[in-house]
MDAnalysis code that builds the backbone (N, CA, C; Angstrom):
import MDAnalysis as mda
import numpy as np

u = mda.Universe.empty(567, n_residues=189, atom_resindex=np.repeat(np.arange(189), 3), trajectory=True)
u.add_TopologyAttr("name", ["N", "CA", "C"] * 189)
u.add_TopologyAttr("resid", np.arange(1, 190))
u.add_TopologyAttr("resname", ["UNK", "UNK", "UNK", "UNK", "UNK", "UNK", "UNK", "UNK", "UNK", "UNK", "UNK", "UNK", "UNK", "UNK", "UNK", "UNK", "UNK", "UNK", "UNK", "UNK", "UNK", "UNK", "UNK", "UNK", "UNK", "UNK", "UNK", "UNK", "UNK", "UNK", "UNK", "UNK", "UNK", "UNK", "UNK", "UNK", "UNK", "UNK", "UNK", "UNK", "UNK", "UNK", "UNK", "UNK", "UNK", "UNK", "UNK", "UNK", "UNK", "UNK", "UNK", "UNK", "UNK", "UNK", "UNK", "UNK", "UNK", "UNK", "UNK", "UNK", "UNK", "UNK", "UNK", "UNK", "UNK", "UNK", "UNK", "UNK", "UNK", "UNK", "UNK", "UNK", "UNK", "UNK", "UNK", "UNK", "UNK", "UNK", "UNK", "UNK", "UNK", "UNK", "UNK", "UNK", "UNK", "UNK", "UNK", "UNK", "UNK", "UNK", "UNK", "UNK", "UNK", "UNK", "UNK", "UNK", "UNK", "UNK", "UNK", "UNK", "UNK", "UNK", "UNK", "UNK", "UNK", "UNK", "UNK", "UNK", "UNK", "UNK", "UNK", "UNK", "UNK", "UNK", "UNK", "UNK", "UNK", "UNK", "UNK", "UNK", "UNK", "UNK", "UNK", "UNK", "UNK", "UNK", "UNK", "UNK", "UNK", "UNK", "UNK", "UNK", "UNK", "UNK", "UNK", "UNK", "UNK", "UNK", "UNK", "UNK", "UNK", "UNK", "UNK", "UNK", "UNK", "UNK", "UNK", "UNK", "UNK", "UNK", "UNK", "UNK", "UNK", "UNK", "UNK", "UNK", "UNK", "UNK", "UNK", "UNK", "UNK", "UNK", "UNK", "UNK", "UNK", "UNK", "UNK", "UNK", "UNK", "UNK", "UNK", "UNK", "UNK", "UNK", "UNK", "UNK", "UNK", "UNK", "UNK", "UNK", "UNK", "UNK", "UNK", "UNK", "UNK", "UNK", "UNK", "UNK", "UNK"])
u.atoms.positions = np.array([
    [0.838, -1.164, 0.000],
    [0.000, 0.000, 0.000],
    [0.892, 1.238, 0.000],
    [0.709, 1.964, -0.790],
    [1.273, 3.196, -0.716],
    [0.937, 4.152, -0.277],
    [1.726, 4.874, 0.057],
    [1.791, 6.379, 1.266],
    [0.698, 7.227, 1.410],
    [0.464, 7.677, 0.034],
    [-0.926, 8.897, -0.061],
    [-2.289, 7.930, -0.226],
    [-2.532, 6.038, -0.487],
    [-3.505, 6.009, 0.274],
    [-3.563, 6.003, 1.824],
    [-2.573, 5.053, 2.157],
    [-2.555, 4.811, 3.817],
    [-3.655, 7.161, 4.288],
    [-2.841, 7.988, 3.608],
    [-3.173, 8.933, 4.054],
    [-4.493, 9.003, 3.488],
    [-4.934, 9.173, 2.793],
    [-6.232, 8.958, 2.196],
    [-7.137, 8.190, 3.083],
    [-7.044, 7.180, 3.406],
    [-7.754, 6.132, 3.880],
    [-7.952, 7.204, 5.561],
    [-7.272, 7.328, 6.158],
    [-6.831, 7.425, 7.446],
    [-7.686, 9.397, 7.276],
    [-7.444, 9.751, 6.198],
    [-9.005, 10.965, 6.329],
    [-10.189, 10.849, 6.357],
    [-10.058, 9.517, 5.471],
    [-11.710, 9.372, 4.916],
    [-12.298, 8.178, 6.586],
    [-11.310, 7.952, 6.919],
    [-11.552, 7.476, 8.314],
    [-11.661, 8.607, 9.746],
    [-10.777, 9.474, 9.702],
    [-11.499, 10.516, 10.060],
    [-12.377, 11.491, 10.041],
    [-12.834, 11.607, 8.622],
    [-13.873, 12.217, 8.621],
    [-15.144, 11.473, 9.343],
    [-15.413, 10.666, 8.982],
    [-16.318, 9.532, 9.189],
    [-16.547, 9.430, 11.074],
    [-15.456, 9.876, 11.729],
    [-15.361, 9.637, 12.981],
    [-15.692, 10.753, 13.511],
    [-15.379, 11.842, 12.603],
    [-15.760, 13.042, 12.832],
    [-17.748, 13.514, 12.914],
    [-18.032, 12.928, 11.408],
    [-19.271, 13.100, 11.615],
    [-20.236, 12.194, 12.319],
    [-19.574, 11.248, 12.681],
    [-20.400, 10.215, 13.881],
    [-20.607, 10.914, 14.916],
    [-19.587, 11.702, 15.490],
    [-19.305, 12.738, 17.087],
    [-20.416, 13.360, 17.359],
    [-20.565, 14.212, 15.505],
    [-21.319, 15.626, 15.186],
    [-22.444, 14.737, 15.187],
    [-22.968, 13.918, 14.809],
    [-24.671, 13.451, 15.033],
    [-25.103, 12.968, 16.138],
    [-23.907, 12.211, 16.729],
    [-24.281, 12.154, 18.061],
    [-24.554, 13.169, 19.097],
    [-23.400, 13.995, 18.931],
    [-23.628, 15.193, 19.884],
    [-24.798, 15.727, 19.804],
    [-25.150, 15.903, 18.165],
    [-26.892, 16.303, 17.890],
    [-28.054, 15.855, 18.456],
    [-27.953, 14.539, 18.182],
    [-28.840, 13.475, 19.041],
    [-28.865, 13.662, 20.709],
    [-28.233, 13.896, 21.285],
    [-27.787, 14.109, 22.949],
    [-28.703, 15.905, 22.992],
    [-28.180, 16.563, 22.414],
    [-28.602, 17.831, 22.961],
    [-29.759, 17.957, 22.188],
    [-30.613, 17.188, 21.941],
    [-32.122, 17.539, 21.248],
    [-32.819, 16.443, 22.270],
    [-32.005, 15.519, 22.561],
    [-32.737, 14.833, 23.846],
    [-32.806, 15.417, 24.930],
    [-31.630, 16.167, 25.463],
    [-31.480, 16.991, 26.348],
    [-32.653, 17.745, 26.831],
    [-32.490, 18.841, 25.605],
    [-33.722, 19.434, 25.284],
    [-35.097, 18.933, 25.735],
    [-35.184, 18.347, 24.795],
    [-36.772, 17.824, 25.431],
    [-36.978, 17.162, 26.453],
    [-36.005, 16.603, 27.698],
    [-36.167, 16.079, 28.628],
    [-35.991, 17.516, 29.401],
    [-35.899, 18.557, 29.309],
    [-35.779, 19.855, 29.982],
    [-37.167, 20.006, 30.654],
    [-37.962, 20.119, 29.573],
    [-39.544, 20.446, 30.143],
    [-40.491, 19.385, 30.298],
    [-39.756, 19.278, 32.160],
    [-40.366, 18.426, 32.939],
    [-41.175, 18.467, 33.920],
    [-41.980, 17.541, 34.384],
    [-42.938, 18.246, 35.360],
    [-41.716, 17.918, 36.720],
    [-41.669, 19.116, 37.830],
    [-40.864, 19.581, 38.880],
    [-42.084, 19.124, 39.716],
    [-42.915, 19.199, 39.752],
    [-44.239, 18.717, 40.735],
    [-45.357, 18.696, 40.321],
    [-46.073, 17.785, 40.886],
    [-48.118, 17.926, 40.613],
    [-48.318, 18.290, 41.823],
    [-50.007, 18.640, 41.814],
    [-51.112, 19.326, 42.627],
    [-52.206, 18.436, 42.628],
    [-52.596, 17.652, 43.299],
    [-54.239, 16.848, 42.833],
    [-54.747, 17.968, 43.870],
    [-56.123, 17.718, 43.286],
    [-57.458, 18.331, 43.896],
    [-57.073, 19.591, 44.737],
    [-56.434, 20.891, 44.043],
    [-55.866, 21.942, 44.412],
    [-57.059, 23.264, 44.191],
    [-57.391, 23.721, 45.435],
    [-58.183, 24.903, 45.494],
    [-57.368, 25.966, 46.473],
    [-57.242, 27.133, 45.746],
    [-56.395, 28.162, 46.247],
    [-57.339, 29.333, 46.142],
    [-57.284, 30.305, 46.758],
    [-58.316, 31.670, 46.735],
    [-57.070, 32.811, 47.152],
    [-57.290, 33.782, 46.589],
    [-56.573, 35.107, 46.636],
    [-57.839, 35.832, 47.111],
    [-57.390, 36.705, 48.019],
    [-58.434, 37.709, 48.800],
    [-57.762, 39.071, 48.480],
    [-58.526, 40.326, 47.860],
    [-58.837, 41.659, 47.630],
    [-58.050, 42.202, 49.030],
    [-57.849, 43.363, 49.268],
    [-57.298, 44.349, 50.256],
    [-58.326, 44.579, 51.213],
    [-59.494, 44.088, 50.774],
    [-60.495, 44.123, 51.750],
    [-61.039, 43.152, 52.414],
    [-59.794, 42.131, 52.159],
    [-60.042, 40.979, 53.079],
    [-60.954, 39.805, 52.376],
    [-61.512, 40.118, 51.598],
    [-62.924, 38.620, 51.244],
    [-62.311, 38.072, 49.963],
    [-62.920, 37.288, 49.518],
    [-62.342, 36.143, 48.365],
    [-62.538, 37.626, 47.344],
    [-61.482, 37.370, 46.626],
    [-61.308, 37.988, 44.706],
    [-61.797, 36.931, 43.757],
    [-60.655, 35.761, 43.789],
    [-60.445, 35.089, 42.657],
    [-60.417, 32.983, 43.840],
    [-60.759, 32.682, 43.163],
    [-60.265, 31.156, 43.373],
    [-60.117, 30.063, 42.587],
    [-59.185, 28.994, 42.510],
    [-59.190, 28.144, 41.205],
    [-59.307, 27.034, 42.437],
    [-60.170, 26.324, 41.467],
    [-60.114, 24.856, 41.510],
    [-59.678, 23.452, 40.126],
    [-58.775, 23.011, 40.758],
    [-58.473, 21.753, 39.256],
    [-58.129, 19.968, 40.301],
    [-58.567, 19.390, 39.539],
    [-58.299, 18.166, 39.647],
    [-56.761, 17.906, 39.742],
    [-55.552, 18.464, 38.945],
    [-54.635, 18.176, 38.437],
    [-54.266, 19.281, 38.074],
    [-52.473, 19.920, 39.057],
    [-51.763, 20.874, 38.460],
    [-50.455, 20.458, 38.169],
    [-49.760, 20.456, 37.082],
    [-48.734, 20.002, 36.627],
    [-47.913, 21.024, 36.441],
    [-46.785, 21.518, 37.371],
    [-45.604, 22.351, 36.927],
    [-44.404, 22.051, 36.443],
    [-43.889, 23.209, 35.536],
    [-42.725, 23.100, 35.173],
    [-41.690, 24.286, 35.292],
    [-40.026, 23.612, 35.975],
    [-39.335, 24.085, 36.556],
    [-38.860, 24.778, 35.011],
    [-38.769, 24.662, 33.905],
    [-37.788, 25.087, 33.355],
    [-38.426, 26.589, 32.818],
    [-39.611, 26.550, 32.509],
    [-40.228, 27.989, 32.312],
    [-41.184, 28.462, 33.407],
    [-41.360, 27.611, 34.324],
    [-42.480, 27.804, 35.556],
    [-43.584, 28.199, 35.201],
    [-44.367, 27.399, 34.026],
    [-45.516, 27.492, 33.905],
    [-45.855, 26.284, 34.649],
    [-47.299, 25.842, 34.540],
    [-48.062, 25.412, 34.991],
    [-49.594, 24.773, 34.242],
    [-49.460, 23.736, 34.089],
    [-50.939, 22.995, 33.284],
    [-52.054, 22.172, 34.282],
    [-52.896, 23.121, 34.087],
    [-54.412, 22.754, 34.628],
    [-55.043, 21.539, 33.593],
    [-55.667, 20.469, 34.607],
    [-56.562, 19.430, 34.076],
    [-58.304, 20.287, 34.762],
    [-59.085, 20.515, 33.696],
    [-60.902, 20.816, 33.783],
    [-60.558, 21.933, 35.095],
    [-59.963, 23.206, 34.799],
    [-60.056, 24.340, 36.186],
    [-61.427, 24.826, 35.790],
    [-61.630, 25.508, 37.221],
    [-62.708, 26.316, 37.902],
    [-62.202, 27.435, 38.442],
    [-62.454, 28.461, 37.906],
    [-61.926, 29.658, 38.687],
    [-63.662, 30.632, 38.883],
    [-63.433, 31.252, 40.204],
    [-64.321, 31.733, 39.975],
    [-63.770, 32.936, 40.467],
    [-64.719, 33.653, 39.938],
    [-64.428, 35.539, 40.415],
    [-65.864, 35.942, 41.082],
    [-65.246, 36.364, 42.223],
    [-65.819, 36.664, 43.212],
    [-66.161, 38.109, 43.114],
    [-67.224, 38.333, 43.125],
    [-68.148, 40.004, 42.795],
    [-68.580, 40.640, 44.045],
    [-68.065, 40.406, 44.718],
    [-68.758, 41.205, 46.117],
    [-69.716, 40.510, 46.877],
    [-70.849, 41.424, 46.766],
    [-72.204, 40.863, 47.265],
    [-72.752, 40.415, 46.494],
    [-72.564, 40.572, 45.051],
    [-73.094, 39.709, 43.731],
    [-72.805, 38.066, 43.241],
    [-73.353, 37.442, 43.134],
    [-73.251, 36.113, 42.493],
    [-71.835, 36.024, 42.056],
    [-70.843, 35.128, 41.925],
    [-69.484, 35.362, 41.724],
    [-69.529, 34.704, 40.282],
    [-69.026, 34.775, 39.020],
    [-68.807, 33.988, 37.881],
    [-67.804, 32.796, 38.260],
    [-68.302, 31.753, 37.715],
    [-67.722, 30.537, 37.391],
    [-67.118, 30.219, 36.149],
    [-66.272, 30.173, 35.848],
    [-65.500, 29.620, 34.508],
    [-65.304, 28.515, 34.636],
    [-65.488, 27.557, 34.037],
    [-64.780, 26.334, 33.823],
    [-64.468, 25.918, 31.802],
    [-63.277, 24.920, 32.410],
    [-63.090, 25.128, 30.552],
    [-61.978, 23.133, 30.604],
    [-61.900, 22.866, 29.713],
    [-61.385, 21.478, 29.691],
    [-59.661, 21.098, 29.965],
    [-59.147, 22.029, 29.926],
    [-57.545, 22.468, 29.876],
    [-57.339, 23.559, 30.382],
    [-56.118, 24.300, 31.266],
    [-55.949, 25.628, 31.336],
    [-54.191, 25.388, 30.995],
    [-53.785, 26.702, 31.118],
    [-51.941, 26.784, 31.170],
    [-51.995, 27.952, 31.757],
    [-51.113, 28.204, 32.754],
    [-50.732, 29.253, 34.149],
    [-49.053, 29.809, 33.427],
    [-49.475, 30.918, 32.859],
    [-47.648, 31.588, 32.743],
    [-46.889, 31.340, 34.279],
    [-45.871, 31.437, 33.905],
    [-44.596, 31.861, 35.089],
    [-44.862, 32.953, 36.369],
    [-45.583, 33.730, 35.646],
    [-45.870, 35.563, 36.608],
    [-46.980, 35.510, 36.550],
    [-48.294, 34.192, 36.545],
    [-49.349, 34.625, 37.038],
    [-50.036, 35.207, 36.403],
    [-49.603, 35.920, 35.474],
    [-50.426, 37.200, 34.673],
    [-51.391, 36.752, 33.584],
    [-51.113, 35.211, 33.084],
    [-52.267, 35.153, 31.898],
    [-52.534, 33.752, 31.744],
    [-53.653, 33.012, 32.096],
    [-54.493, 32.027, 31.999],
    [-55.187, 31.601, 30.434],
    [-54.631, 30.664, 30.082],
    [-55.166, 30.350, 29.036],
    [-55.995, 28.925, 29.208],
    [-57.308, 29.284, 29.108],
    [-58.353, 27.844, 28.972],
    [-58.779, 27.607, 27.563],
    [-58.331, 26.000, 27.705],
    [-57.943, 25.280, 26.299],
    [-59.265, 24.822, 26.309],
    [-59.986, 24.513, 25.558],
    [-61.099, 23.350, 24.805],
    [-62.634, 24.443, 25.292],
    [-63.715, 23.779, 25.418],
    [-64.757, 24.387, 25.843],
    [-64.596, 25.133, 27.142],
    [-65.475, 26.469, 27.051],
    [-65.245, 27.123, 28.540],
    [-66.587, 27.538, 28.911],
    [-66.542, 27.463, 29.766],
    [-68.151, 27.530, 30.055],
    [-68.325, 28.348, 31.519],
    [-68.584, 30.239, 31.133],
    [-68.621, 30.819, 32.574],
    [-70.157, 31.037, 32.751],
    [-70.573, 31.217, 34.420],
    [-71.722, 30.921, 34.298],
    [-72.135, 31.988, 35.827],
    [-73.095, 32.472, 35.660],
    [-73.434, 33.841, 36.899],
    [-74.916, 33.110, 37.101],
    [-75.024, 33.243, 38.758],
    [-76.562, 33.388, 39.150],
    [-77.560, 34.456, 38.775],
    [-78.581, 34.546, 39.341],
    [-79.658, 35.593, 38.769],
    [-79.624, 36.330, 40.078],
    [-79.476, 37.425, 39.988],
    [-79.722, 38.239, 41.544],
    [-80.595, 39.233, 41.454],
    [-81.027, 40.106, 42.437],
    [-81.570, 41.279, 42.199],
    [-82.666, 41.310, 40.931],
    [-82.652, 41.944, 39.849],
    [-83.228, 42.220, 38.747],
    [-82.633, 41.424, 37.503],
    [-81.740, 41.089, 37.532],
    [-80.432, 40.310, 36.711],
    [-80.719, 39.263, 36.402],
    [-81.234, 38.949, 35.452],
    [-81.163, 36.617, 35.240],
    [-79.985, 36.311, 35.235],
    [-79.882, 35.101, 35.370],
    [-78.766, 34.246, 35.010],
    [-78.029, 34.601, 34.015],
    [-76.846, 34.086, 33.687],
    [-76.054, 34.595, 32.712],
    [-75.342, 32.851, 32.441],
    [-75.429, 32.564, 30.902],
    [-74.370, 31.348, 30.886],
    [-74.125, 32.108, 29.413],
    [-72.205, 32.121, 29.563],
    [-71.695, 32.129, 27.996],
    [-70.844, 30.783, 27.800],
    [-70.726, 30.435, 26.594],
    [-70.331, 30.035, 26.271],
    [-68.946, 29.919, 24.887],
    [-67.814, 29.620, 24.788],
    [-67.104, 29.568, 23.774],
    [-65.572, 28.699, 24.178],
    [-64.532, 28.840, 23.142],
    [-63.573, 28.110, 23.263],
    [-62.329, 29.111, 23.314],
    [-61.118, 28.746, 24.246],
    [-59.773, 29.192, 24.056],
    [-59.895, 30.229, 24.725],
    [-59.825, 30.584, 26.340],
    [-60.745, 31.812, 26.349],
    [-59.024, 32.727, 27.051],
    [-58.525, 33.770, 26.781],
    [-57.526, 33.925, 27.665],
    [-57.946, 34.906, 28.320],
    [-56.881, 34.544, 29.516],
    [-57.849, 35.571, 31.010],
    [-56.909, 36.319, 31.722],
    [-56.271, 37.215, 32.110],
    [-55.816, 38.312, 32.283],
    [-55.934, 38.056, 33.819],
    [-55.826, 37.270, 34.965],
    [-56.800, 37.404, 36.003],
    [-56.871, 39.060, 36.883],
    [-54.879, 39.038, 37.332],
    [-54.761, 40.466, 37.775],
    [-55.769, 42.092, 36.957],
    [-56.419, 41.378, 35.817],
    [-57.107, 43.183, 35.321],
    [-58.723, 42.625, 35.288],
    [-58.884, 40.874, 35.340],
    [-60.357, 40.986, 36.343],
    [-60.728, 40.888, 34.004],
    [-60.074, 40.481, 33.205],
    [-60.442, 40.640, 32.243],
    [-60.179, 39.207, 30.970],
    [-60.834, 39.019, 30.171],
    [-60.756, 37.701, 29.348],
    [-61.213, 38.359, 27.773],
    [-60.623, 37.166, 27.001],
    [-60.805, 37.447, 25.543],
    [-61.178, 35.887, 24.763],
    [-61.185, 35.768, 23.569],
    [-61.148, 34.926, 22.523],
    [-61.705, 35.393, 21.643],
    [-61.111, 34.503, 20.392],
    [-61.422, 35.311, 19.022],
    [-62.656, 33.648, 18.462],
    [-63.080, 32.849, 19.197],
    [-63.993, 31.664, 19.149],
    [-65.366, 32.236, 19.018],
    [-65.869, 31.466, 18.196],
    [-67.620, 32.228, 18.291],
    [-68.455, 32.080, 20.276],
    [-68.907, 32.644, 20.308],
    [-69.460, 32.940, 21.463],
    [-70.922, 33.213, 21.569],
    [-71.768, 32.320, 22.955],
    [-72.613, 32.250, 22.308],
    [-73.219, 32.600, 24.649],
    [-74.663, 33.652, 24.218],
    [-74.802, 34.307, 25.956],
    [-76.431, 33.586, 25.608],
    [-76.822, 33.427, 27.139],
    [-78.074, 33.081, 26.962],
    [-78.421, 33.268, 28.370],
    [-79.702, 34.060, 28.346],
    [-80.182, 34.761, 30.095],
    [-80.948, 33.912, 30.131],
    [-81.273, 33.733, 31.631],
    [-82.831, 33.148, 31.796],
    [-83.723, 33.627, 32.041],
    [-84.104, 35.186, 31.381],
    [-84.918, 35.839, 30.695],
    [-85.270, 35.701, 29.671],
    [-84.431, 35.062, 28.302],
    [-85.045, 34.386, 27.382],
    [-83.893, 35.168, 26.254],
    [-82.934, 36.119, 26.764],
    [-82.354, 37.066, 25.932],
    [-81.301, 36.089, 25.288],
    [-80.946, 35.803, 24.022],
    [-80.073, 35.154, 23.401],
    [-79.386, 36.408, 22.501],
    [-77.696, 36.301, 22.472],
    [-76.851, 37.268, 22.255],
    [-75.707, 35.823, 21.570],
    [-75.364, 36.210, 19.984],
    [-74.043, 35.384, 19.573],
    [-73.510, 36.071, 18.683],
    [-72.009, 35.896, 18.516],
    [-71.237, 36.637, 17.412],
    [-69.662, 35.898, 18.054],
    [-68.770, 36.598, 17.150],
    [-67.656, 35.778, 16.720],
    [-66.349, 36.901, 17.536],
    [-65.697, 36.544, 18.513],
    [-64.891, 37.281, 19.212],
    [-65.208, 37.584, 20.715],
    [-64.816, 37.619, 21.628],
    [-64.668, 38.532, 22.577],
    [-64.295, 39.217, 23.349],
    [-64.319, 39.991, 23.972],
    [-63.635, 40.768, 25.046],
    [-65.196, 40.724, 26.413],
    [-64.463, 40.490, 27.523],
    [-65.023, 40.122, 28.841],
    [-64.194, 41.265, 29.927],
    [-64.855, 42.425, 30.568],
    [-64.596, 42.223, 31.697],
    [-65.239, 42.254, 32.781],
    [-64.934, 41.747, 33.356],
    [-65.397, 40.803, 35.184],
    [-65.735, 41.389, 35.989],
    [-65.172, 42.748, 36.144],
    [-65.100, 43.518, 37.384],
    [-66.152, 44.573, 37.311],
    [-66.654, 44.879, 38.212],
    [-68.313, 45.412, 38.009],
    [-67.632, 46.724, 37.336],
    [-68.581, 47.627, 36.496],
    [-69.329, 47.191, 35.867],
    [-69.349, 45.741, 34.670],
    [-69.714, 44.597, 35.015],
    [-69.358, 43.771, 34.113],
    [-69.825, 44.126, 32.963],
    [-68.954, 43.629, 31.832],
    [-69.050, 44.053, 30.097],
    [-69.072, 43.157, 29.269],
    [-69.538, 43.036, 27.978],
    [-68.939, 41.694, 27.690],
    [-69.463, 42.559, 25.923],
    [-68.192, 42.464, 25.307],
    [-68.123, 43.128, 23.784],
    [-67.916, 42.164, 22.678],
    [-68.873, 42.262, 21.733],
    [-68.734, 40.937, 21.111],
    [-67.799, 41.803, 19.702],
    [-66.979, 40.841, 18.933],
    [-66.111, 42.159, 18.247],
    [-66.770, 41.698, 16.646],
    [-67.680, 40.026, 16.285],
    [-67.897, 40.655, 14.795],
    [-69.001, 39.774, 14.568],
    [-69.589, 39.539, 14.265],
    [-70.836, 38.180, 13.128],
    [-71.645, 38.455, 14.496],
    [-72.360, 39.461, 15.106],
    [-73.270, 39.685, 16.232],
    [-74.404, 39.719, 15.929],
    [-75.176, 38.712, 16.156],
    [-76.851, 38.713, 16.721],
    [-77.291, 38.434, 17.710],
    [-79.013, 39.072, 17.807],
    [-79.146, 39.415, 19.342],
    [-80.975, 38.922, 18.926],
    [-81.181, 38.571, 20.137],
    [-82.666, 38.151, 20.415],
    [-83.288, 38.834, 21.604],
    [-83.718, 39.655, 21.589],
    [-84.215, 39.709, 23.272],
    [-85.529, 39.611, 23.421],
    [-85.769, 38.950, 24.316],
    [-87.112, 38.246, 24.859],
    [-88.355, 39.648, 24.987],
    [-89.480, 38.971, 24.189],
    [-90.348, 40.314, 24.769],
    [-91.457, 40.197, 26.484],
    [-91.371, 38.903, 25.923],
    [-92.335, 38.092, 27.156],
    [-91.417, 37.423, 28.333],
    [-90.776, 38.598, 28.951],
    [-89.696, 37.736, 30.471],
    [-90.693, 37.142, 30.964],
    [-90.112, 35.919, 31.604],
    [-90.704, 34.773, 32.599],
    [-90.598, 35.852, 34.006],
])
């Protein structure tokens, strides 16, 4: 065998050893990776309440199942319940099939059907809306989705259109942003 293969051979053998390293190393840090975002702890049957400056319930969640993660410190809700607490008024209930909790608390996203729902008080019927994907702001007491949305009193008033904006905090609002029709009952029960 002569000289410049032995050298030949002995590149094309290093290269080869070379790019084995490089795919492996690839392979390792994409596993890495995805073994990163892990759950750091669960929560079964977790009900927590935050109380206002004035002492009484604000906000409270309830979930079957809270799943955190250390690497971005979010947080995944199995079927939450949060409700917002109105004072002396009936408090809204949200519930929805999935949620996800940012890092800072600041924005609630409920995945699949959501379904918030108010008693009838005073002069007021009932209130049930309905829609999907709803995100909720909790600290500004405020929620959105761009899902069709669909309100129904138990006065008989039916309200649907495509978008919304919700907020919670008295005066409660609820702005529908496009494809809006409205029914309102002439004959209240």
């Amino acid at each position: 065998m002569s000289r410049s293969s032995i050298i030949n051979s002995a590149l094309i053998l290093l290269l080869l050893i070379s790019f084995w390293l490089l795919r492996s190393s690839q392979d390792e840090a994409q596993t890495s990776t995805q073994e990163e975002h892990v759950i750091d702890y669960m929560l079964r049957d977790l009900s927590t309440t935050t109380f206002g400056q004035d002492g009484k319930p604000h906000r409270t969640l309830n979930t079957p199942e809270l799943k955190h993660y250390q690497d971005d410190d979010t947080s995944e809700l199995l079927a939450p319940h949060i409700v917002a607490h109105q004072g002396a008024q009936p408090p809204w209930n949200i519930y929805s099939d999935t949620g996800w909790v940012s890092g800072d608390g600041e924005l609630i996203l409920l995945n699949g059907k959501v379904k918030m729902r108010r008693e009838a008080f005073a002069d007021n019927p009932s209130m049930n809306v309905d829609t999907k994907n709803l995100r909720v702001r909790p600290n500004e007491d405020y929620a959105e989705t761009d899902e069709r949305v669909k309100v129904r009193s138990s006065n008989g008033d039916r309200v649907d259109g495509v978008g919304a904006q919700v907020w919670l905090a008295e005066p409660m609002r609820l702005l529908l942003q496009s494809n809006s029709k409205a029914h309102y009952a002439t004959n209240k029960p």
